[in-house]
N, C-alpha and C positions, 0 to 999 in steps of 0.2 A: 720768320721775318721779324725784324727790331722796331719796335714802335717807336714814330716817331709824331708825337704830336705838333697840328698847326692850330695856337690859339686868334683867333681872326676878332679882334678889338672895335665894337658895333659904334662904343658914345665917342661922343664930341668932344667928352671929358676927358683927358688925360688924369692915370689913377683915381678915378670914379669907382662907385663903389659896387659894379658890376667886376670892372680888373679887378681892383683889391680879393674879391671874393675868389676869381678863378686863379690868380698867384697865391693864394694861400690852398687852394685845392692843388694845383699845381708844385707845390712843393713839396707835395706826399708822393709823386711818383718817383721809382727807381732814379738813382743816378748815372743811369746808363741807359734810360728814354729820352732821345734828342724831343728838344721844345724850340716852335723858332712862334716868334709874337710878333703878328703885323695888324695895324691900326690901319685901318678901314678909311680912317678921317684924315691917315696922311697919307692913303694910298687911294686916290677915290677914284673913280670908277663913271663915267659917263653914264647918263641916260639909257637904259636898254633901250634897242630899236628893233622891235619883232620884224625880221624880215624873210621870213618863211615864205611865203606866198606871193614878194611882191616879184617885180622882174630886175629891180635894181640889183646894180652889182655891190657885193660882198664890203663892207664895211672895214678899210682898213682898221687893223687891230689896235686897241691904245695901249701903252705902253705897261698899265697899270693892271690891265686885262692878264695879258702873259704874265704878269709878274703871280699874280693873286691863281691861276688858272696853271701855271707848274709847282709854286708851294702847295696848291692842293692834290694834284697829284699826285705831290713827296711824300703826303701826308697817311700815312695808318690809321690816325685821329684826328679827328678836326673839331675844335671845340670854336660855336657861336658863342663869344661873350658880349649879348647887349641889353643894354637895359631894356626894361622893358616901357615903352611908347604907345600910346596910346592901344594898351593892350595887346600890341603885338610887339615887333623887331623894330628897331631904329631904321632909318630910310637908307645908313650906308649899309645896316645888314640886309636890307631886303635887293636893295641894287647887287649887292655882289651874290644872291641866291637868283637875280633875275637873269645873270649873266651865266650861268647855269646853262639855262638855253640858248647861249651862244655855242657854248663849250659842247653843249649834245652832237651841234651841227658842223665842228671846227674840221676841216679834211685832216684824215691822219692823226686821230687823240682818241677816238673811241669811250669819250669822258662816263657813258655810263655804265660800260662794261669795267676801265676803269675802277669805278667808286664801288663797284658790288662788293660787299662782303667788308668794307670797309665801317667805322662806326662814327656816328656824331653824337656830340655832347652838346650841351645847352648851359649855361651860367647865365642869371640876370638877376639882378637886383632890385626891386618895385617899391615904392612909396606907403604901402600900405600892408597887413597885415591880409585883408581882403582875400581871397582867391578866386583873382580875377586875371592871372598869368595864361589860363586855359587855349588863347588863341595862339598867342607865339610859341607854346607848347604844341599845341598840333601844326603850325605850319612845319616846325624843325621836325617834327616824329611824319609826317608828310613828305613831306621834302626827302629824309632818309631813304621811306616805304616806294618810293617812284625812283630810285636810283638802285635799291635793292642792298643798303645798308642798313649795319644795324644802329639800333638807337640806346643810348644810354642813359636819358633825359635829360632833365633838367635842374641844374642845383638852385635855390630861389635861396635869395637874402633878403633883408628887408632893410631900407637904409632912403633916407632921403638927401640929407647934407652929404656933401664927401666926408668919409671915415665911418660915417654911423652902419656900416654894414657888421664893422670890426666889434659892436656890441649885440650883436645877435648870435647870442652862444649856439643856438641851435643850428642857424648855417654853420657855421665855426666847425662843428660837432658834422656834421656832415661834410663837410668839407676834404674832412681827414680819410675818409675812406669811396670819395665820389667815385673817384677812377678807376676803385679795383673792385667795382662792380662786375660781374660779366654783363655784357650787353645782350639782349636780345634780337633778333631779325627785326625790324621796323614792321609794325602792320599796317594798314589802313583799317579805320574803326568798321567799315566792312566785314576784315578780316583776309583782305587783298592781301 
């Protein structure tokens, strides 16, 4: 099968310097791996409404739901690019992993059989030098291990104004070879 990656864009910020970072990884793959880029912040996504248990009926679907929920089926790779928020995901990346468990229970998608075997990547850019990326780094390698994808990480840049990502040689330098990582099966620190 031909990889086709879906980069799914977390900030508020258009060309922030969590995108700059994954378009400059992103430009190291083949020219014959399909990339489709959708922004999270102009595709947004409702409230989840956990409704497993209740007796109401089914939540007509929102428009933005289907839209986000067949690109990631198209998708071989899916790369979360979001800054990183108070330690974790931005709220539009966390709403479209929340919607996740809409897609478990969708009649006729099969979303987790689906994503098996399939791989996510992580890009985010943080304010600090710090290494304190540790939570949105396990929700993603989480999130992978309960779908039963593999996980490829996470590429960290460090940058706070837009552009200042672009002088951190060592994301840079990393950048150039994220992809052609082999990924591994996602675990749980268990070892699930």
């Amino acid at each position: 099968m031909s990889r086709r990656f879906l980069f799914l864009l977390g900030s508020s910020r258009r060309d922030g310097n969590t995108e700059l970072l994954a378009r400059r990884a992103a430009e190291q793959l083949p020219e014959d791996v399909e990339q489709r880029w959708i922004s999270l912040a102009e595709h947004p996504l409702p409230d989840f409404e956990d409704r497993r248990h209740g007796t109401g009926a089914a939540r007509p679907e929102h428009e933005n739901s289907v839209l986000l929920r067949e690109a990631t089926l198209a998708a071989t790779d899916l790369v979360i690019a979001s800054p990183l928020y108070w330690y974790s995901v931005t709220t539009p990346t966390k709403r479209y992993l929340d919607h996740w468990s809409a897609w478990l229970r969708t009649p006729g998608v099969d979303f987790r059989a689906a994503m098996a075997g399939r791989t996510l990547w992580g890009v985010t850019a943080l304010a600090t030098e710090a290494p304190v990326a540790g939570p949105l780094i396990g929700t993603l390698n989480h999130s992978a291990a309960y779908m039963g994808m593999r996980f490829g990480g996470v590429l960290l840049g460090n940058g706070s104004k837009p552009g200042d990502v672009l002088d951190d040689s060592e994301a840079l330098a990393r950048a150039k070879t994220f992809f052609a990582q082999e990924a591994p099966l996602a675990r749980f620190p268990s070892g699930e």
